[in-house]
ZAMARGU-4260 file (C-alpha; in steps of 0.2 Angstrom, whole numbers, plus 5000, padded with zeros to 4 digits):
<rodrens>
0) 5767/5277/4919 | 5774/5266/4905 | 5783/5251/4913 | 5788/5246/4898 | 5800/5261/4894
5) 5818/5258/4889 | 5832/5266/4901 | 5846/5260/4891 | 5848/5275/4881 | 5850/5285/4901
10) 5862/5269/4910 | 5873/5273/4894 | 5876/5292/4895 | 5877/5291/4915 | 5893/5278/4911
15) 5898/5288/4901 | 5899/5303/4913 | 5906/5293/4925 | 5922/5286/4915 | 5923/5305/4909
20) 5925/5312/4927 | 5936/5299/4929 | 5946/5301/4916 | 5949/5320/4920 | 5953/5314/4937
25) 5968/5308/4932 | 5973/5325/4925 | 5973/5332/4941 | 5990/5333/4952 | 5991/5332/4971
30) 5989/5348/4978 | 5985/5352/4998 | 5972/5365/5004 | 5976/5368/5024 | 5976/5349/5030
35) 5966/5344/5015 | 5975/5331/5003 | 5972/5326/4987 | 5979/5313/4982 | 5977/5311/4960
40) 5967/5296/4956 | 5974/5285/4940 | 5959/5271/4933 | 5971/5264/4921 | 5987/5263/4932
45) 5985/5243/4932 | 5983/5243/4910 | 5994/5255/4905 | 6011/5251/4902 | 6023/5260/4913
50) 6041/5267/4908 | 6053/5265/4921 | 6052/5282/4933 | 6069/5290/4931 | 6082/5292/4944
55) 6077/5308/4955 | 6093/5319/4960 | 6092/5333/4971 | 6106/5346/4977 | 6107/5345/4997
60) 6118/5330/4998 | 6134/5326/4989 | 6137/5306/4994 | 6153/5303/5006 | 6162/5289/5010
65) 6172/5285/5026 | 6189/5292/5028 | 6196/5273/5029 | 6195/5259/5017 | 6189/5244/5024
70) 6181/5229/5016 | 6168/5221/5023 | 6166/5200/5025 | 6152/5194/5014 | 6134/5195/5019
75) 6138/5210/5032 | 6133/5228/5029 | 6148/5236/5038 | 6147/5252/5052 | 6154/5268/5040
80) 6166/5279/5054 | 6166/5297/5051 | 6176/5304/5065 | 6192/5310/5061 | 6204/5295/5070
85) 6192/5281/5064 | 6187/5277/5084 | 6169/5280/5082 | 6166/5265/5090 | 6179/5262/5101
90) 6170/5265/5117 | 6158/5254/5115 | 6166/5239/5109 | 6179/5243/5124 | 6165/5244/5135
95) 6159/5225/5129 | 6174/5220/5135 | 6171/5224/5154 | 6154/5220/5153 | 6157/5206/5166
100) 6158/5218/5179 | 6149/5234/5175 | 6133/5238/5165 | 6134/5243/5145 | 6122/5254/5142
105) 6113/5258/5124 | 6101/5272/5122 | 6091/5269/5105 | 6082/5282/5100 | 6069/5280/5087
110) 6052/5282/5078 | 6038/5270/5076 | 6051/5257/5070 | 6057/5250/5084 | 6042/5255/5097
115) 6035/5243/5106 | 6053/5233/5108 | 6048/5222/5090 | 6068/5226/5084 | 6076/5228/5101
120) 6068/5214/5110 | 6078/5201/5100 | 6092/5214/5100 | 6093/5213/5118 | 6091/5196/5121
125) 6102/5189/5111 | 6116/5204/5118 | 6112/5198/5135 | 6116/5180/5133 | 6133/5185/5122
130) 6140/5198/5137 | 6127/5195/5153 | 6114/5205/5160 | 6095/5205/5160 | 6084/5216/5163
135) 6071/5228/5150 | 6079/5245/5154 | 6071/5261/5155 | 6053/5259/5151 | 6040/5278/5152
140) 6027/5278/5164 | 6012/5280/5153 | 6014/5271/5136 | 6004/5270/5119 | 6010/5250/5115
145) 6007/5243/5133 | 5995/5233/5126 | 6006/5228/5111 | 6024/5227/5121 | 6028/5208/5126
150) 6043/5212/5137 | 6035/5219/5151 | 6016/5220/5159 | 6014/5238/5159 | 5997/5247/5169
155) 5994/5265/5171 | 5980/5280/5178 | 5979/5295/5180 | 5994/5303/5174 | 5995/5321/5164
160) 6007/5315/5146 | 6019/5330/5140 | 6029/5323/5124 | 6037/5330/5109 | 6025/5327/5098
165) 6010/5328/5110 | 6005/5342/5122 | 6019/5354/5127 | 6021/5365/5142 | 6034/5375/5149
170) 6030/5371/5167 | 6034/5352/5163 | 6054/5351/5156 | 6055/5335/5144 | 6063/5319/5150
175) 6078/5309/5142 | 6065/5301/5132 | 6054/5317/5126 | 6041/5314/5140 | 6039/5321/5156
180) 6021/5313/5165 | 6012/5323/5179 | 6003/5316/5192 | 5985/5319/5195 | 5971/5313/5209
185) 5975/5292/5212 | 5989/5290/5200 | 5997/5273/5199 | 6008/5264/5187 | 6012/5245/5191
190) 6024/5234/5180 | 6026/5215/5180 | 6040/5203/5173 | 6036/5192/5158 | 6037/5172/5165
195) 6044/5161/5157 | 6058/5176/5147 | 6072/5169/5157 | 6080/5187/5156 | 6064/5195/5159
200) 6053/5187/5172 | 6059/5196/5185 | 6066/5214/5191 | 6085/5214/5195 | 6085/5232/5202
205) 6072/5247/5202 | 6077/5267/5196 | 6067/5281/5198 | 6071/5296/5189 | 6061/5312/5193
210) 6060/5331/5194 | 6052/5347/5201 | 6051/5336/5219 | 6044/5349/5232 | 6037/5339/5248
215) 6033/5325/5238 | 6030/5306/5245 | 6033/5291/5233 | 6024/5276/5238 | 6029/5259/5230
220) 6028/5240/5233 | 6040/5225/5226 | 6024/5215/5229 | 6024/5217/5249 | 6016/5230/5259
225) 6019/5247/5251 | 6032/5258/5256 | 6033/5277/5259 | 6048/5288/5255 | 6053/5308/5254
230) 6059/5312/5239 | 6070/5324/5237 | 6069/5343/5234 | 6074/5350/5219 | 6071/5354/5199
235) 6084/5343/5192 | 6081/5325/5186 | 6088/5315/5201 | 6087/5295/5202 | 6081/5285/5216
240) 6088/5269/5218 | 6078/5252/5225 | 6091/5238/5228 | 6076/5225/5227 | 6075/5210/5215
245) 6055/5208/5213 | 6044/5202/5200 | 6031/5216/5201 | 6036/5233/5204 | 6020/5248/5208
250) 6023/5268/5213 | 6012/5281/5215 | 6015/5299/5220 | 6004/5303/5236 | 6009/5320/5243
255) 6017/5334/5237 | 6020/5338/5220 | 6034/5329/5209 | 6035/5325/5191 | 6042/5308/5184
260) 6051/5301/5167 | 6053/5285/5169 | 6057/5268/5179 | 6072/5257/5173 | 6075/5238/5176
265) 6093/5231/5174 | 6105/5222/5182 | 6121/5229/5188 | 6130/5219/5176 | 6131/5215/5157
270) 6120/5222/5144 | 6104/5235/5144 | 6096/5243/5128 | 6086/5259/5133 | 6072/5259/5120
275) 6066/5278/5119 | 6056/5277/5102 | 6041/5287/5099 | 6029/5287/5083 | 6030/5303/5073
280) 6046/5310/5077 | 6057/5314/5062 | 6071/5314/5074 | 6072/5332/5075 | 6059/5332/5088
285) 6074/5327/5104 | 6080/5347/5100 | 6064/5350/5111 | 6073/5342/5126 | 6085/5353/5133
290) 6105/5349/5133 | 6105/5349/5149 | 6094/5336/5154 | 6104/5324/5142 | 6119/5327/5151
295) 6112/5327/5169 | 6105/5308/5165 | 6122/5304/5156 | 6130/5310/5172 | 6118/5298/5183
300) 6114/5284/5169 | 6130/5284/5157 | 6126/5275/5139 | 6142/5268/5130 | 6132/5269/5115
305) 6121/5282/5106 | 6110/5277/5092 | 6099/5288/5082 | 6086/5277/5070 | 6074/5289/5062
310) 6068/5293/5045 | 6051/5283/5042 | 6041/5302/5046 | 6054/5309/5035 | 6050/5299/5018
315) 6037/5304/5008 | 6029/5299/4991 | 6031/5320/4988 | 6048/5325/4992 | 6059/5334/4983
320) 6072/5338/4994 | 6079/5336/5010 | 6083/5354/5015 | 6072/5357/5030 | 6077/5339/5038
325) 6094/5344/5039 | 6094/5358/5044 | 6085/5355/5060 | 6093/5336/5062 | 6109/5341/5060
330) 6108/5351/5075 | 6100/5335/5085 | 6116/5326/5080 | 6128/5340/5087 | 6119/5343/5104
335) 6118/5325/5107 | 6137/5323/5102 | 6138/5337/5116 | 6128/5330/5128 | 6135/5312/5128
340) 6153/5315/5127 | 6159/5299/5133 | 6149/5289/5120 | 6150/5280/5103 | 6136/5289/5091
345) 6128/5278/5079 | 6115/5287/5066 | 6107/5270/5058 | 6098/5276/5041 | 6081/5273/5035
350) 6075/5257/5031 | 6064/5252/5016 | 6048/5259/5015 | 6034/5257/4998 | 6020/5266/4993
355) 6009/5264/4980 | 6015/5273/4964 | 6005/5274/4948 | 5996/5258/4954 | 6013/5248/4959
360) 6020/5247/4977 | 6037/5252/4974 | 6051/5256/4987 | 6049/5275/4987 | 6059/5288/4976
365) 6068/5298/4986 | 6072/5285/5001 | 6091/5284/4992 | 6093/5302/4993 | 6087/5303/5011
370) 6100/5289/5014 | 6112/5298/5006 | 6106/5314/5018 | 6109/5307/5033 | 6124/5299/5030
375) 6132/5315/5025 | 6127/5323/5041 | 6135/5308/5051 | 6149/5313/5040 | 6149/5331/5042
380) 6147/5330/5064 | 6159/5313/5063 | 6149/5300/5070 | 6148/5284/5064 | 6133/5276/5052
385) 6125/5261/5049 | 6114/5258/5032 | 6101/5248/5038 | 6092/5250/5020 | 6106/5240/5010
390) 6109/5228/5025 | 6091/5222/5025 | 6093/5220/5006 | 6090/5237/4996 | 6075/5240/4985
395) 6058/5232/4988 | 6064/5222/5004 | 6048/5228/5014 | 6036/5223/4997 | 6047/5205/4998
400) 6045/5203/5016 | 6026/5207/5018 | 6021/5195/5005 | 6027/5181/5011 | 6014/5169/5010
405) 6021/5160/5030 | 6029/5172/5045 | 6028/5187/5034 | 6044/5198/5040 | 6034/5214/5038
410) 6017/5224/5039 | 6006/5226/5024 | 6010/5245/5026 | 6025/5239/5017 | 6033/5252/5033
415) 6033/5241/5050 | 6041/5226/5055 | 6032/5212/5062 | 6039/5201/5077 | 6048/5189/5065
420) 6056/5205/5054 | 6061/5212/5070 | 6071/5196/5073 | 6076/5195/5058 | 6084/5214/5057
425) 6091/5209/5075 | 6102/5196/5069 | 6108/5206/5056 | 6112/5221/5066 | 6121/5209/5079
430) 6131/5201/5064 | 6137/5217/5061 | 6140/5220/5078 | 6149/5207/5082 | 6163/5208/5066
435) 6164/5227/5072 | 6170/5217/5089 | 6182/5208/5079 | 6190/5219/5071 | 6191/5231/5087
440) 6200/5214/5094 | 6212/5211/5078 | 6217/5230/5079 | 6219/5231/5100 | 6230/5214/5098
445) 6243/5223/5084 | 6246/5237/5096
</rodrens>
């Protein structure tokens, strides 16, 4: 063998090679075989200089404006009303005002955005200590952030999880909050204040809502000795009430067969925020939950608001229109317009959301036009909406806000809030809030 022998000749030709694949790499669009994606690969994205992209248009959407004009104070992103009389928000803000003596329900239903209570946390804070109350509100039986939530101590086993976007069976009718859970052989589920939260440490009052009961027994503890009761028969969601202020709260089924969606923690007076977020669903996902079942739990657990906050699952770096979203969201909005009748309905837009674009993170494309989308369907069913997007700042707010060097407000998926953005996105959504409150005040004192 000739140690001596030159390979430079070889390492040259093989770089070669290598840059040339490259290099026709780049040629190559995004394409998808089955649940393969390719995603086209660009080695001098960083060196080449980039003209600006130009503005993408598409034809589902023409942009819409409230039927009033109203000027918003500086540095607040106001609600847009849709419905015909201006009084989307009416019953809420007149609900505020008799918060001292009733409970003030909001049901926000979300994606990934505000799981884990990182948004509403903050957001229900701060509203309790403006109008009274305490309390978590609803919380699922099983949970994928129990670990990460920090405004209850949530424990679990041996439960069977239906969900829209998990397993589905048409034994099992989704809940309220698009699960229904099934008890299997030593199932248990414990929860546990938060010291030191003065609004959270402890249980005001305990709800159980359930279904399918048939013979069942539900055993529970407040932290004493447990107690047994019958639950009772029948294939409607139904609510069992425990008038017993505790710290720890545990249940299990032990006989019979029942299924259950949910516990709920609130006091009988003031504020509660109902958080019903799940990651993955577009929003269109709560047409899997029957009408029905909305207005049963409206019947026994009456919300004075309505929110619908969705659109992370619906961006993408690839879309080019927005057709199929609103054809099946439009429909979610009607039913739940149906289903809560005696509610304000809020649709809060998407918020920002970057993706890496020929080698730049860039608030994406077509977010506008999906804004634009969901406001025309507020428009169109007359509810009224909020644009989250242009409150928290417009364009490449979530690049901004996760590079912060100190307490970044946001993830480096350039998607997700951290527990400081969540504050953050609070206060501004109170301020907004709050004016609405005004003006409701202003306008009710003229009459």
């Amino acid at each position: 063998m000739d140690s001596g022998k030159n390979y430079l000749k070889q390492t040259v030709i093989g770089t070669a090679l290598v840059i040339a694949v490259l290099l026709a790499l780049r040629l190559i669009p995004e394409f998808d075989i089955g649940s393969f994606h390719f995603k086209r690969i660009d080695m001098l994205a960083d060196i080449l200089v980039k003209e600006k992209p130009k503005d993408i248009t598409q034809d589902t959407v023409k942009v819409v404006k409230p039927v009033y004009v109203d000027t918003c104070k500086t540095g607040i992103t106001c609600i847009e009303d849709y419905t015909a009389d201006s009084s989307g928000m009416r019953i809420f803000m007149a609900a505020l005002d008799s918060s001292k003596r009733r409970e003030v329900r909001i049901a926000w239903f979300g994606d990934s955005y505000v799981e884990g209570d990182i948004l509403l946390d903050p957001l229900r804070d701060s509203l309790q200590a403006l109008f009274g109350g305490s309390g978590v509100g609803f919380v699922p039986i099983t949970s994928e952030v129990n670990r990460f939530r920090q405004t209850i101590t949530h424990e679990f086993k041996n439960w069977k999880t239906y969900s829209i976007v998990g397993d589905h069976s048409d034994d099992y009718p989704l809940g309220p909050a698009g699960h229904v859970f099934v008890p299997q052989d030593g199932d248990e589920v414990s929860y546990e204040g938060i010291p030191r939260r003065k609004r959270l440490s402890y249980f005001p009052s305990e709800k159980i809502y359930y279904g399918q009961a048939e013979g069942a027994t539900l055993r529970y503890s407040t932290g004493g000795e447990p107690v047994e009761i019958n639950l009772k028969d029948g294939n409607e969601i139904q609510q069992l009430v425990i008038d017993s202020t505790c710290r720890q709260f545990s249940l299990a089924v032990t006989g019979g067969k029942a299924v259950l969606y949910g516990a709920d923690f609130e006091s009988s007076r003031g504020i509660c925020v109902d958080n019903f977020s799940m990651r993955g669903n577009s929003g269109i996902g709560l047409y899997s939950v029957n009408e029905k079942m909305y207005r049963d739990f409206d019947a026994l657990h009456h919300y004075d608001l309505v929110i619908l906050s969705y659109g992370l699952n619906v961006a993408s770096e690839k879309a080019k229109n927005y057709y199929w979203y609103v054809k099946g969201m439009s429909k979610v909005i009607a039913m739940i317009k149906k289903a809560f009748p005696r509610s304000s309905i809020l649709m809060i837009g998407c918020s920002d959301r970057a993706a890496k674009i020929d080698g730049d993170y860039q608030t994406m494309p077509m977010l506008k036009e999906l804004i634009d989308v969901q406001r025309q369907m507020a428009a169109d069913n007359q509810v009224c909406f909020w644009n989250i997007f242009e409150a928290m700042g417009g364009d490449s707010t979530m690049i901004n806000w996760a590079d912060m060097p100190h307490h970044p407000l946001a993830d480096k998926d350039y998607t997700h809030l951290t527990f400081y953005g969540g504050k953050k996105v609070a206060e501004i959504f109170i301020g907004t809030l709050l004016y609405e409150k005004e003006k409701y005040d202003r306008k009710k004192k003229s009459m």
